[in-house]
C-alpha positions in Angstrom: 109.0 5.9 -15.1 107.4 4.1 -12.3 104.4 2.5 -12.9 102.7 3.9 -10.3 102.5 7.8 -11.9 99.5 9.5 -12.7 100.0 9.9 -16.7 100.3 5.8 -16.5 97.1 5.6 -14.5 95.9 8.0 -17.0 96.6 6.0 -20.3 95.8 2.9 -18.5 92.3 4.6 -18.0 92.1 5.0 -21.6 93.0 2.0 -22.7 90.5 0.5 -20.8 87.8 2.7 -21.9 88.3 1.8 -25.2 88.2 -1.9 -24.5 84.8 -1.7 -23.1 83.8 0.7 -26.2 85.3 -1.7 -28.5 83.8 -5.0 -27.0 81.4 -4.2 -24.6 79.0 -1.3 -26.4 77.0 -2.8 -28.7 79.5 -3.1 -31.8 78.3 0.3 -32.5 81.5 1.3 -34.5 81.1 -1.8 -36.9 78.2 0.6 -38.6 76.8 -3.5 -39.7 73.1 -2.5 -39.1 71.9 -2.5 -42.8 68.4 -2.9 -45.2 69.1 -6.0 -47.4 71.4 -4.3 -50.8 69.0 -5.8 -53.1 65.2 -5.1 -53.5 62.2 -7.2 -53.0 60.5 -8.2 -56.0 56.9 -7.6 -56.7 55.6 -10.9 -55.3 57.6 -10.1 -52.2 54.6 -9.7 -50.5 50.6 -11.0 -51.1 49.9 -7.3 -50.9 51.8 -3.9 -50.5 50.3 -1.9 -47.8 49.3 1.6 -48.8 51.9 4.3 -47.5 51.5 8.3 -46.3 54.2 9.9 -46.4 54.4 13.3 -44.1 57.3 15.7 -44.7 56.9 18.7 -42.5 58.6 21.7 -44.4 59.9 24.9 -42.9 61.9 27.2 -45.3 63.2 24.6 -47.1 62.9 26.3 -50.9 66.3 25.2 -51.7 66.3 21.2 -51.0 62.1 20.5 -51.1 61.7 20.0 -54.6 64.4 17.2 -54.6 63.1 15.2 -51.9 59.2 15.5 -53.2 60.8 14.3 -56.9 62.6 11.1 -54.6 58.8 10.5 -53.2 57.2 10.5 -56.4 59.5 8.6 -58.0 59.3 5.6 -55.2 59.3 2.2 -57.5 56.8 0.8 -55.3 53.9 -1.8 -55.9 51.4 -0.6 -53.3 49.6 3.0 -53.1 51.7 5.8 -51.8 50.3 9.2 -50.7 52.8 12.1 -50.0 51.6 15.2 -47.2 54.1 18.2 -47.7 53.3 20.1 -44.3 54.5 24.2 -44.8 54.9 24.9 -41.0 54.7 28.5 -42.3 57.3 28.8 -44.8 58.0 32.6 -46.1 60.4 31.8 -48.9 57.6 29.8 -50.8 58.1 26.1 -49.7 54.7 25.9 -50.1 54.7 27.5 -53.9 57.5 25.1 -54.9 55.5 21.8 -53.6 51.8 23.2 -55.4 54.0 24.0 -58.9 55.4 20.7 -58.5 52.2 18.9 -58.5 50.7 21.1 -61.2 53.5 20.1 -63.7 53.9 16.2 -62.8 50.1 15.9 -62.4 50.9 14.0 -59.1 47.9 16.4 -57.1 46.3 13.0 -56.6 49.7 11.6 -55.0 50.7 14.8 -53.6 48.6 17.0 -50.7 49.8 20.5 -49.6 48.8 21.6 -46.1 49.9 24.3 -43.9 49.9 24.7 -40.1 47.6 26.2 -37.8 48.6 28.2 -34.7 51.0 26.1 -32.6 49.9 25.2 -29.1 51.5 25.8 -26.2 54.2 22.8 -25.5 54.6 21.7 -29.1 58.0 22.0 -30.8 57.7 23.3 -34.5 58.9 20.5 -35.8 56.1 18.1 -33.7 53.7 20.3 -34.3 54.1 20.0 -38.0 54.5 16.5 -38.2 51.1 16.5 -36.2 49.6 18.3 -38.8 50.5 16.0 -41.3 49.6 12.9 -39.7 46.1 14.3 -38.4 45.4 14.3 -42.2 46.8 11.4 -42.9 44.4 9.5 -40.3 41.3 11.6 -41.4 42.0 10.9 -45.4 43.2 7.3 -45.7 42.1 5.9 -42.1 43.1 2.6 -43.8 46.5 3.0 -44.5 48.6 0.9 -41.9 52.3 2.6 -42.4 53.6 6.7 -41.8 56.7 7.4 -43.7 58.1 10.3 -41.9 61.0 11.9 -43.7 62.4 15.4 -43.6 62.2 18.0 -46.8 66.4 17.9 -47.4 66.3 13.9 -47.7 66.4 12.4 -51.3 65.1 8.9 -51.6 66.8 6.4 -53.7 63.9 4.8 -56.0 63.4 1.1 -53.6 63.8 2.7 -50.7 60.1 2.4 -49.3 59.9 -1.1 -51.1 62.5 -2.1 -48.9 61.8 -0.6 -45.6 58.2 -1.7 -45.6 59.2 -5.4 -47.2 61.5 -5.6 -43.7 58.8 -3.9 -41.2 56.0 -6.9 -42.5 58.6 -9.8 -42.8 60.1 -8.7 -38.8 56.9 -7.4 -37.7 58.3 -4.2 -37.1 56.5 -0.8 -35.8 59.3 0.9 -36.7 62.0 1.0 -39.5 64.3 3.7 -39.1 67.6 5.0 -41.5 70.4 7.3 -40.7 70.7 9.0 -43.8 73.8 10.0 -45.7 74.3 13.7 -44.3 76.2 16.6 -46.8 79.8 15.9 -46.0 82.2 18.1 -49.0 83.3 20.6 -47.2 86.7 21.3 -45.2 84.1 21.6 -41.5 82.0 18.7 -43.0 84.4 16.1 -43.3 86.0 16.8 -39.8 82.5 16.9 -38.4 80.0 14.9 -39.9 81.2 11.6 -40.0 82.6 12.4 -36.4 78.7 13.0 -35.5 77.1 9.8 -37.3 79.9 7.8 -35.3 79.1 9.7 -31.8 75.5 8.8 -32.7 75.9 5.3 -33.0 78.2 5.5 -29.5 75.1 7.2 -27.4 72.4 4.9 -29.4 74.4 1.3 -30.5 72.0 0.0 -33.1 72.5 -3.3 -32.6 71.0 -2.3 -28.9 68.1 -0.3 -30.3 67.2 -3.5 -32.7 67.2 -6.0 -29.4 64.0 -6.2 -28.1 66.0 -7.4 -24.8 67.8 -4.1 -24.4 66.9 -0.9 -22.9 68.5 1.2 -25.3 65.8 3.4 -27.6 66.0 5.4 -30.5 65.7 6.8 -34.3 67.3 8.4 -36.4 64.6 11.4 -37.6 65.2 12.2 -41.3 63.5 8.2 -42.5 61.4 6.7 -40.5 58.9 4.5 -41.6 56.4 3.8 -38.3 53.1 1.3 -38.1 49.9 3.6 -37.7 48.7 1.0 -34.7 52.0 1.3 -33.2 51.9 5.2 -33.2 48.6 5.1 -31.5 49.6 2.5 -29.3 52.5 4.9 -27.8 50.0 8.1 -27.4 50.6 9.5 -31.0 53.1 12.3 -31.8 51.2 14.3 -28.6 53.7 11.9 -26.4 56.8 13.7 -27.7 55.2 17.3 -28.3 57.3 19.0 -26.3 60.7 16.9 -27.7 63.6 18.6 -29.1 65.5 15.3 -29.6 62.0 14.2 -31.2 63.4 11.2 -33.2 65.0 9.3 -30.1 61.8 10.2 -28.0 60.1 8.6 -30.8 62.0 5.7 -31.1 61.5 5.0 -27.3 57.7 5.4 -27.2 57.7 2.9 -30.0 60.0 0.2 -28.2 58.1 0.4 -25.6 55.3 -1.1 -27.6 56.6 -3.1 -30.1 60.0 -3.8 -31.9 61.4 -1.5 -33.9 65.0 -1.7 -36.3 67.3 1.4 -36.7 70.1 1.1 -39.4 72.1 3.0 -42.0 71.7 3.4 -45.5 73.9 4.6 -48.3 71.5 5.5 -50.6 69.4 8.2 -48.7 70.7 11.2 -49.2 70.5 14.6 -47.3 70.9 17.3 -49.7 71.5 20.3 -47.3 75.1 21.6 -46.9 76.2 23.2 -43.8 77.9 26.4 -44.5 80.7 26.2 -42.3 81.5 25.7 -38.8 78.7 28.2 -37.5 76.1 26.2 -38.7 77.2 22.4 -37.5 77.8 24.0 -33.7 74.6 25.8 -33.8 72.6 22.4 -34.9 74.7 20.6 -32.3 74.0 23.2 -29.3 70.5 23.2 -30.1 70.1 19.8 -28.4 73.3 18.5 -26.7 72.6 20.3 -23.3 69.0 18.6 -23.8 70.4 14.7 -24.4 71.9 15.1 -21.2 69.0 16.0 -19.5 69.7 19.7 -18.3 72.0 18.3 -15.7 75.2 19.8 -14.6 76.3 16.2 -12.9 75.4 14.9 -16.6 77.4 17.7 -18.3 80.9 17.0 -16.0 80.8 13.4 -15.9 80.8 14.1 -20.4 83.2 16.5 -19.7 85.7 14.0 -17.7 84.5 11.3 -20.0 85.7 12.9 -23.3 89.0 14.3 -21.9 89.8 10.7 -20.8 88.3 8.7 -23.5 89.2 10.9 -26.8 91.4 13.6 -25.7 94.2 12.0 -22.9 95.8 9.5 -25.1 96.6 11.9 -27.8 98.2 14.3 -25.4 100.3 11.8 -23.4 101.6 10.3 -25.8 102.4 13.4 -28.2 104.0 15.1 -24.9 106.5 12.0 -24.5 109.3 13.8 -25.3 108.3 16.2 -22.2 107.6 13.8 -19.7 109.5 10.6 -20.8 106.9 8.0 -19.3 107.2 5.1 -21.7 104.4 2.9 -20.4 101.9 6.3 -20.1 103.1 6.9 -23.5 102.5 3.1 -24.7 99.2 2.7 -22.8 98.0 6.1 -24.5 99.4 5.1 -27.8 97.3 1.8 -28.0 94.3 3.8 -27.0 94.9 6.4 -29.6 95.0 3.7 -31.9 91.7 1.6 -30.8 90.4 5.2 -31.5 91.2 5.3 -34.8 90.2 1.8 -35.8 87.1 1.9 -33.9 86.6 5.0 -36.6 87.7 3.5 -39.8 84.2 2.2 -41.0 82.5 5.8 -40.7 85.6 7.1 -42.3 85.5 4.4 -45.3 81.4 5.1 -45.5 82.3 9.3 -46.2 85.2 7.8 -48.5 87.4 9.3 -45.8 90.9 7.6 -45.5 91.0 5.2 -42.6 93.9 7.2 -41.5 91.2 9.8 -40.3 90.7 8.5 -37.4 93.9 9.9 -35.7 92.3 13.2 -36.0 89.3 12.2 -34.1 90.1 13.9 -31.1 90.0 17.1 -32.8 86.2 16.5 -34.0 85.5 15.5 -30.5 87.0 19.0 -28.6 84.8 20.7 -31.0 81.7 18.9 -30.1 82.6 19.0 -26.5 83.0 22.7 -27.1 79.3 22.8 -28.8 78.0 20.5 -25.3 79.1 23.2 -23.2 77.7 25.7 -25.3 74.6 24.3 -25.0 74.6 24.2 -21.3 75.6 28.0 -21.5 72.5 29.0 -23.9 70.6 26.7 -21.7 71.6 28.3 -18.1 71.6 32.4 -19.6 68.0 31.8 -20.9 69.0 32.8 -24.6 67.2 29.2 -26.0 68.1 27.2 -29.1 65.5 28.4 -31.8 65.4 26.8 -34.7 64.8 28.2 -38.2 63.3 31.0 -35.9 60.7 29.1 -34.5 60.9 28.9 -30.6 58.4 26.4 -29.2 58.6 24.7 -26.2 61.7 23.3 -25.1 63.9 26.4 -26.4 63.9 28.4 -23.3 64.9 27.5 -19.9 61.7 28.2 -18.5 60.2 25.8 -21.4 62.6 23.0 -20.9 62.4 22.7 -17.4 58.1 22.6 -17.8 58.6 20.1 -20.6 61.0 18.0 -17.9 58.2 18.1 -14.9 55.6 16.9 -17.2 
């Protein structure tokens, strides 16, 4: 057993990856990035600032009308106008958001708008979201704050009281919430509090919220954004072309301002993922884009997964085989950091904090989904989504979008 072996060297590497992970990146795993738990009163502030709220819409007939009920149901003091964009819908997103206002009488609270013709360079989802805010900036040119939130998120009743009491106490052009994503099925609980907790890896919030650090980014499905902060970063134009929109986002908005991304237990996305199917396809839509179409990108993540979540599991399960205590000891404590480092996203999906042992099997499958994504990426088959293919879905798109 000398000391000396590769499987040693091997669960000495690991251990010391996760020391740096555990002490050196951001506390990311501590998931401590939180809105205050109780609501600002009324007086909170002199005045509420009046709020437009886009939600681009594509297909989304099964969650819409609980997340326009959330909006209209916001307990908050200031005005709140709510733009439902239908990015040409065709199993009546658009029907369900027009009946909705008919019955509640909230037409005065509630515009309908659909999409023109996307331009060349635009992602569906960009384009939409342009759509919406276009009006928003013709309509109410005074309103100083953008909610952007997706159709599938359901809003607990403070939730813009609290977000926009923290952007004007911090001074904030951006308030940002990772959302509570569908996690009841067998794939769901593997996976998705697996991908909140990669998330937070890539993107530490306690990074994004220092105005001294370099690290950018946003979590997509609640974002409340400054209007003179938007402008200041070029608009939603800036990321047209983004797949990983809400972490382009994010960055454009650091770059002019300070911004605070943080998770929430009361926001809610109401759309299930079917099975396994649908979490890799959402996955290999972007991973082969976060790491910037690079095959030097895509083998360093390949070595750095194998090492970091899938060696210490295998040495030291395969003691028995090759009888290397210290390899076995040195992978053991790594396994373990693993699984601590887990336990608050476990606890948060009321997963045992056990779960974490298993880790290493969520993480093959999203390695298996990365290099997926390279292989859709290098065969020029794209990632459409919702069968839209904009810019950035193609190989010929993303490597324009790269060079501009």
């Amino acid at each position: 057993m000398p000391l000396d072996s590769p499987l040693t060297w091997l669960g000495a590497g690991s251990l010391a990856a996760w020391t740096y992970l555990f002490f050196c990146n951001g506390r990311f795993w501590q998931g401590d990035q939180r809105l205050c738990a109780q609501a600002p009163t009324d007086d909170a502030l002199a005045k509420w600032p009046a709020v437009v709220a886009v939600v681009p819409a594509r297909n989304e007939a099964d969650v819409v009308e609980r997340a326009l009920n959330s909006l209209l149901a916001q307990d908050y003091p200031g005005e709140l106008q709510i733009v439902l964009v239908d990015d040409c819908s065709d199993d009546g997103t658009g029907d369900i958001a027009r009946r909705l206002a008919r019955v509640h009488s909230a037409g005065s609270r509630l515009t309908i708008v659909e999409t023109e013709a996307m331009p060349d360079g635009w992602v569906g989802k960009m384009w939409a979201v342009q759509t919406g805010v276009r009006l928003a900036e013709a309509r109410w040119p005074e309103s100083p704050y953008l909610h952007l939130t997706d159709a599938d998120v359901e809003h607990d009743p403070g939730n813009l009281r609290a977000m926009i009491y923290k952007a004007e106490a911090e001074g904030l052009g951006l308030v940002s919430l990772m959302v509570m994503l569908h996690c009841k099925t067998r794939w769901e609980k593997l996976l998705i509090p697996a991908f909140v907790y990669f998330f937070q890896m890539l993107y530490p919030f306690p990074r994004i919220n220092d105005p001294r650090s370099r690290v950018a980014g946003a979590a997509g499905g609640c974002m409340l954004i400054r209007a003179e902060s938007l402008t200041s970063a070029g608009g939603i134009e800036s990321i047209r072309g983004e797949i990983i929109d809400d972490c382009a986002l994010g960055a454009a908005l650091k770059s002019v301002g300070r911004v605070w991304v943080g998770l929430t237990d009361t926001e809610y996305s109401a759309r299930p993922y079917s099975g396994l199917r649908e979490i890799w396809a959402m996955v290999a839509r972007s991973a082969y884009t976060q790491l910037r179409h690079s095959a030097w990108m895509l083998a360093l993540t390949v070595i750095g997964m194998a090492l970091v979540f899938l060696s210490p599991p295998l040495v030291a399960l395969t003691f028995p085989v090759h009888g290397n205590v210290w390899a076995a000891l040195l992978a053991l404590s790594a396994w373990l950091a693993m699984a601590w480092s887990f336990r608050p996203s476990a606890l948060r999906y009321r997963r045992s904090p056990a779960f974490g042992l298993i880790l290493p099997a969520a993480a093959l499958l999203y390695l298996g989904m990365t290099l997926d994504s390279a292989r859709r990426h290098w065969s020029g088959a794209g990632n459409p989504w919702k069968g839209r293919a904009g810019a950035g879905n193609s190989r010929a798109a993303g490597e324009a979008a790269d060079g501009d």
